[in-house]
C-alpha positions, 0 to 999 in steps of 0.5 A, a space after each residue: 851058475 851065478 858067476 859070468 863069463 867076463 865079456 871083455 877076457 882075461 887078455 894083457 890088453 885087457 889088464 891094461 885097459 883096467 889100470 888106465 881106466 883105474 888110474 884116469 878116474 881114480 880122482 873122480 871115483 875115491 873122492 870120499 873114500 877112506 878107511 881108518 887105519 886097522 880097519 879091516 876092509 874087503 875088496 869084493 872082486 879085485 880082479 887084476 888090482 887095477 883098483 886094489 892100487 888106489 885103495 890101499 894108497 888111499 888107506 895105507 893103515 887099513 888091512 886089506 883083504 882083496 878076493 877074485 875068482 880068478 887064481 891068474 888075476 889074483 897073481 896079476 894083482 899081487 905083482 901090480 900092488 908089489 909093484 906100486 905100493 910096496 910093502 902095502 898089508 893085502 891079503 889075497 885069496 881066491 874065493 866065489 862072493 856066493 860063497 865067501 870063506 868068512 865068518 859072519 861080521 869079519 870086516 868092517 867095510 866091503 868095497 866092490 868096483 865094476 864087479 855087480 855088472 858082471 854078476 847073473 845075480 848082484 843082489 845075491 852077491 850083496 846079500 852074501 857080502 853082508 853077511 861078512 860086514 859087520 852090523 853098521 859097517 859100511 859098503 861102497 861099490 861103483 858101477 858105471 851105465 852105458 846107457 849114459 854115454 853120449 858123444 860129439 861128434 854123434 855116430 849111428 854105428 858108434 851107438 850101435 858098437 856101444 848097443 852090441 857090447 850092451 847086449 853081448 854082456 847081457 847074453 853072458 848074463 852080465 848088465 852094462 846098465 847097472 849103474 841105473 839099479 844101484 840104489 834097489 839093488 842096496 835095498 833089496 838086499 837089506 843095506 840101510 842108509 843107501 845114498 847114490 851119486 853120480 860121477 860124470 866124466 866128460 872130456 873134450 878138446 881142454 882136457 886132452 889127457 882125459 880124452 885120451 886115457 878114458 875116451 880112447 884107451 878105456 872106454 872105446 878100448 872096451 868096446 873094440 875088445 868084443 868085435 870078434 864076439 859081435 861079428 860072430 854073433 852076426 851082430 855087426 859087419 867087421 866094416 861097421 864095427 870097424 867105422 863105429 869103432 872109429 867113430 868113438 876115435 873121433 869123440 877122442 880127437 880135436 872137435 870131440 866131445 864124450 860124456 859118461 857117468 858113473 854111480 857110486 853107491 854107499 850104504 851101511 850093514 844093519 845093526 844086528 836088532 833091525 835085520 832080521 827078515 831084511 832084504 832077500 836071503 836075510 843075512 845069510 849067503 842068498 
């Protein structure tokens, strides 16, 4: 199997935590990303349209077509779009990116956000992705690295919940460090012109809202979810996990301060002459 458990679960905590985490860095994460009006874009695992939201807002001519695996977080989505942006043009469909329901050029970008992390093979995914997108058509996807996470004030059982959850995504076949990879990944999988940047969050005490929306309510929110995962697994204490947990609170408080990055990755589907034997799998689904 080629799809993962989701480590952080399909809980309505957990849906919520996707849109403030959405919604707090929705500035920092589609500066830059557009998509001309009747273009035809594909959302490569939307989840519960917690991104879906910004994207077609961002892009309201553009015709959208948003995919999941998941049929209850497919219904989510559609809710929160109907909500947000009524009347907004989304196609929903449930599909597996292995194996997408699309002939070969259909859309002309593909935009995929924290999906890759969650895949036992990503570089797989993107081959299968680029199959859909036409020759020099464009693909975005943002990733972000736990291994990027450093706080004031510091905490060894704070690093250690952020280590447990690390490994707890590894164990179910997912990498939080994928962020890091992003740029091999796109080229191994035969994308051309593949350019990465970093996209640093850092709150402190002058930007509150901040602290609390990402620092707090996603990221520590994030961590907290798997404890019973980790306590099972003989990884932490409930006591230590609880403290760790805390301790990330306190990054959120008045003396606290919390830095993550973020990769976002852009590259371009390569014209039909230059990709043969491109990339694993050529252009076929990997």
């Amino acid at each position: 199997m080629k799809t993962t458990r989701y480590v952080h679960g399909y809980s309505g905590r957990e849906a919520r935590r996707l849109g403030d985490q959405a919604d707090a860095l929705a500035d920092l994460l589609y500066e830059g990303t557009s998509y001309p009006e009747g273009s035809r874009v594909l959302e490569a695992g939307c989840g519960v349209g917690a991104q879906t939201v910004h994207l077609v807002a961002r892009s309201p001519g553009a015709r959208v077509t948003a995919v999941d695996v998941s049929e209850a977080s497919l219904a989510q989505a559609r809710a929160r779009v109907a909500a947000a942006c009524p009347g907004a043009r989304v196609g929903w469909l449930r599909a597996d990116l292995y194996d997408l329901p699309f002939g070969e050029g259909a859309f002309d970008h593909v935009f995929v956000c924290f999906v890759l992390e969650h895949l036992r093979d990503p570089c797989g995914a993107l081959v299968a992705l680029r199959r859909v997108l036409r020759p020099g058509g464009t693909l975005t996807v943002i990733e972000g690295d736990h291994g990027s996470a450093f706080f004031h004030p510091d905490s060894a059982h704070a690093r250690a919940v952020i280590a447990h959850q690390v490994a707890l995504q590894a164990a179910a076949g997912g990498d939080a460090l994928i962020g890091r990879r992003l740029q091999p990944l796109l080229s191994d999988a035969g994308y051309a012109r593949v350019a990465v940047v970093p996209r640093t969050v850092y709150a402190d005490r002058a930007r509150p809202v901040l602290a609390e929306a990402f620092t707090r309510d996603t990221f520590a929110a994030m961590v907290a979810a798997v404890r019973d995962d980790a306590v099972a697994a003989g990884l932490a204490t409930p006591a230590d996990w609880d403290r760790g947990i805390a301790d990330l609170h306190r990054a959120a408080g008045q003396n606290g301060t919390f830095h993550y990055t973020f990769f976002k990755a852009t590259a371009v589907n390569r014209p039909v002459s230059s990709r043969a034997g491109a990339g694993r799998g050529g252009p076929g689904r990997g």
